[in-house]
C-alpha positions as CSV (number, residue, x, y, z in Angstrom):
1,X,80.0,105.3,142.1
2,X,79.4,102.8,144.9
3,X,82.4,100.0,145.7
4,X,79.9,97.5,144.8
5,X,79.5,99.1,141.5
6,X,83.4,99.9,141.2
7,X,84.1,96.1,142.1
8,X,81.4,94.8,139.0
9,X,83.3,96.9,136.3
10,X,86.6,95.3,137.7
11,X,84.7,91.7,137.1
12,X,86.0,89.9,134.2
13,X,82.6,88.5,133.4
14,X,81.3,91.7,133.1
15,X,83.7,92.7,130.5
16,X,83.6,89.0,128.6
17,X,79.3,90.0,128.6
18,X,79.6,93.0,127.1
19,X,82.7,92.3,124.5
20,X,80.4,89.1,123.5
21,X,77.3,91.2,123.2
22,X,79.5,94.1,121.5
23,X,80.9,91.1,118.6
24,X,77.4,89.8,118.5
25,X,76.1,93.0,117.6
26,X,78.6,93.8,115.1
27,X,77.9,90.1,113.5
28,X,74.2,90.9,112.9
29,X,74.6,93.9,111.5
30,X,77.0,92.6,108.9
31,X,75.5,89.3,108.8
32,X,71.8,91.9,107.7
33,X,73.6,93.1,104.7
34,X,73.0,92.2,101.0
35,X,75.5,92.4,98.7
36,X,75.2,95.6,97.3
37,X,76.9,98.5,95.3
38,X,80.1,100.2,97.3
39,X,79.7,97.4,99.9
40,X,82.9,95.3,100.7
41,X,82.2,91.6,99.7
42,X,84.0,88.3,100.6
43,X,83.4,85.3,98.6
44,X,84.6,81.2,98.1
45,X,84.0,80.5,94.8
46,X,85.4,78.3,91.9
47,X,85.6,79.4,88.4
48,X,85.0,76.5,85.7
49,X,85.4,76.4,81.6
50,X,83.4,74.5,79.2
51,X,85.5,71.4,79.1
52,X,85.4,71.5,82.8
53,X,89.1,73.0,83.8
54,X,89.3,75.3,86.8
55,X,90.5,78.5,85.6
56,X,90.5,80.3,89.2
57,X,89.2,79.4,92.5
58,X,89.3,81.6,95.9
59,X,88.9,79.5,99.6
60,X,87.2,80.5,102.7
61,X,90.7,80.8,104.3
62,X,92.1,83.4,101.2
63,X,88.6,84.7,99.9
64,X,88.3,86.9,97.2
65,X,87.2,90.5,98.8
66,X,86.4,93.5,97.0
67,X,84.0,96.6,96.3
68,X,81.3,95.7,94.6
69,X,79.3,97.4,91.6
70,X,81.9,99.7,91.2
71,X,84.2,98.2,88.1
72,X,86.5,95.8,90.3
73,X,84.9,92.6,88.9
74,X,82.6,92.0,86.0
75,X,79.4,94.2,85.2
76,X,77.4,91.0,85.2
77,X,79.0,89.1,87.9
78,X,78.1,92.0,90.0
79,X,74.5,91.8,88.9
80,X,74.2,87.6,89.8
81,X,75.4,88.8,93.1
82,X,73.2,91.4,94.0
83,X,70.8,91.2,96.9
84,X,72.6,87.7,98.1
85,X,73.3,87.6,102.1
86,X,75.8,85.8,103.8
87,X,75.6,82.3,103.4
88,X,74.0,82.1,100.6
89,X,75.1,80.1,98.0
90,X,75.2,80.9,94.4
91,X,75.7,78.9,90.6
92,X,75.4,80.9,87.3
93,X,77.6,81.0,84.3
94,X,78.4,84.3,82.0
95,X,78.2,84.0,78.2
96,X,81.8,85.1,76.5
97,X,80.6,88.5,75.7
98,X,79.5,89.0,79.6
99,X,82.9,87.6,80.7
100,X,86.1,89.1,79.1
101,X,84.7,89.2,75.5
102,X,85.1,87.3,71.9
103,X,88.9,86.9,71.0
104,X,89.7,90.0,68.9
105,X,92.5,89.4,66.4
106,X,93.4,93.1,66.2
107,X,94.9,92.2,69.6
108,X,97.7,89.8,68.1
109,X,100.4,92.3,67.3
110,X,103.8,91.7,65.8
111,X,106.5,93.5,67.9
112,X,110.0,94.2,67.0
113,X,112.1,91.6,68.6
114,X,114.4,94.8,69.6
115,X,112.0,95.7,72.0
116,X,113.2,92.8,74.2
117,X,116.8,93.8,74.2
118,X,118.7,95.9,76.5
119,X,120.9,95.7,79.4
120,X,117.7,95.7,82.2
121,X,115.7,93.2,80.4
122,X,116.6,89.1,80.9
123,X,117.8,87.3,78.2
124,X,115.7,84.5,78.5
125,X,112.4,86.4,78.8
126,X,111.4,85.5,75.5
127,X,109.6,82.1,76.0
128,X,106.3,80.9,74.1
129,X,103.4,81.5,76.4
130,X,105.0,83.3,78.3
131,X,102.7,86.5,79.9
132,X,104.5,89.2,80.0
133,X,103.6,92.9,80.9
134,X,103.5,95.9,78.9
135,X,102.5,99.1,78.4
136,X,100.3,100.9,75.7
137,X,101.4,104.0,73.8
138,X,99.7,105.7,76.6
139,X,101.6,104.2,79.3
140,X,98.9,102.0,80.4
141,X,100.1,98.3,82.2
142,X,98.7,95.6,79.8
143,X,99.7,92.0,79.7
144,X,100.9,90.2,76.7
145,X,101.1,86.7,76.1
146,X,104.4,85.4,73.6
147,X,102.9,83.4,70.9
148,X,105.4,83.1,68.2
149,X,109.6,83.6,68.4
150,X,110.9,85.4,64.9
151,X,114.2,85.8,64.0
152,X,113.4,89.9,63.8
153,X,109.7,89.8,65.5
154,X,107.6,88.6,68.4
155,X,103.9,87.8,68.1
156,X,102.0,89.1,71.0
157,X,97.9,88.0,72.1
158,X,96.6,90.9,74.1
159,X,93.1,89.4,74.5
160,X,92.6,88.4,77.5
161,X,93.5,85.0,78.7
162,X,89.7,83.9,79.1
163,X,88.6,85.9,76.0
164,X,86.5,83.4,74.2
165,X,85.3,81.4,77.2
166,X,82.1,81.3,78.8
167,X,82.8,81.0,82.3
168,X,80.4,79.1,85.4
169,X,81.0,80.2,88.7
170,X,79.7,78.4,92.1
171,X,80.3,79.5,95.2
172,X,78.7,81.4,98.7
173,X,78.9,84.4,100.5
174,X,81.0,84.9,103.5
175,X,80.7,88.4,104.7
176,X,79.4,91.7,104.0
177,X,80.2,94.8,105.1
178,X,80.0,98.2,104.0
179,X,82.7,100.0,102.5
180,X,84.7,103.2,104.1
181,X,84.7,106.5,102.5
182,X,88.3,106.0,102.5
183,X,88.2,102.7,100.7
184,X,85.7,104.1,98.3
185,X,88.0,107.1,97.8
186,X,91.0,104.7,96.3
187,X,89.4,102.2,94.6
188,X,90.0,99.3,96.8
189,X,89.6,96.9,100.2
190,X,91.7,97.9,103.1
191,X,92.9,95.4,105.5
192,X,92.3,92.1,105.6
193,X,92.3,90.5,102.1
194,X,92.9,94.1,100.7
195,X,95.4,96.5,100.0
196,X,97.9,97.6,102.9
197,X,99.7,101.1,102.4
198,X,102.6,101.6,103.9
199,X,101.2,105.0,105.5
């Protein structure tokens, strides 16, 4: 290597040119992809009920991200998603039984109030509306919500808290990427916006 050539890789410029043309590379690739099964999708979006209140809503500075088409949001979101690019915009609205079902009644259980007590559990948990989270025979997290306070029972509702509602969604795009093997391999995003291990 000539000095002339030595003294052009020591030029700042040259290194601003090619970090620039690196990031602008990297852009249009990610910027090329739909959304797609197993790719890593960021969104803004606003999530509206019939009588117009805003049950959820994500902003371009906290975005919802996550893996698409592989069970992390709903089967038919997913699919009014598909193919969209960054930038793109989108309205639709799910039907109750697309969204988080009809409210099933068999999921109003009466408790015994005993299972509230003990020397690890608050005293003032009990409150009506309250969510609070269980578990299932098997051991599986579920969330309740308190809906009636008896002297020797509690009434849970373990539908889910939009069970019922048709839901409208507006929002657009932000980025796309593909997903890692590793993040495909646990289920979730890493970084940014996703899960951190402490590993």
């Amino acid at each position: 290597m000539s000095y002339a050539q030595f003294r052009h890789y020591l030029d700042p410029n040259f290194w601003v040119r090619e970090l620039c043309g690196y990031l602008h590379h990297l852009l249009l690739n990610m910027s090329n992809l739909s959304v797609a099964p197993n790719h890593v999708v960021s969104i803004a979006y606003t999530l509206s009920l019939p009588n117009g209140e805003v049950a959820d809503f994500a902003d371009a500075d906290q975005p919802l991200v996550f893996i698409h088409g592989i069970g992390q949001t709903l089967e038919a979101f997913d699919a009014q998603l598909n193919g969209l690019n960054v930038g793109d915009g989108f309205s639709f609205s799910l039907t109750a039984e697309e969204g988080y079902g009809m409210h099933d009644a068999g999921w109003v259980i009466e408790l015994p109030r005993s299972v509230f007590g003990g020397d690890d559990i608050p005293a003032d948990i009990l409150q009506l509306g309250a969510m609070l989270p269980m578990q299932d025979q098997d051991g599986n997290p579920m969330d309740g919500k308190v809906i009636e306070i008896g002297d020797e029972t509690v009434k849970m509702d373990f539908n889910h808290p939009l069970a019922g509602e048709a839901l409208s969604f507006t929002g657009s795009v932000l980025a796309v990427r593909e997903a890692t093997a590793e993040e495909l391999d646990h289920g979730h995003v890493h970084g940014e916006g996703g899960h951190h291990h402490d590993h």
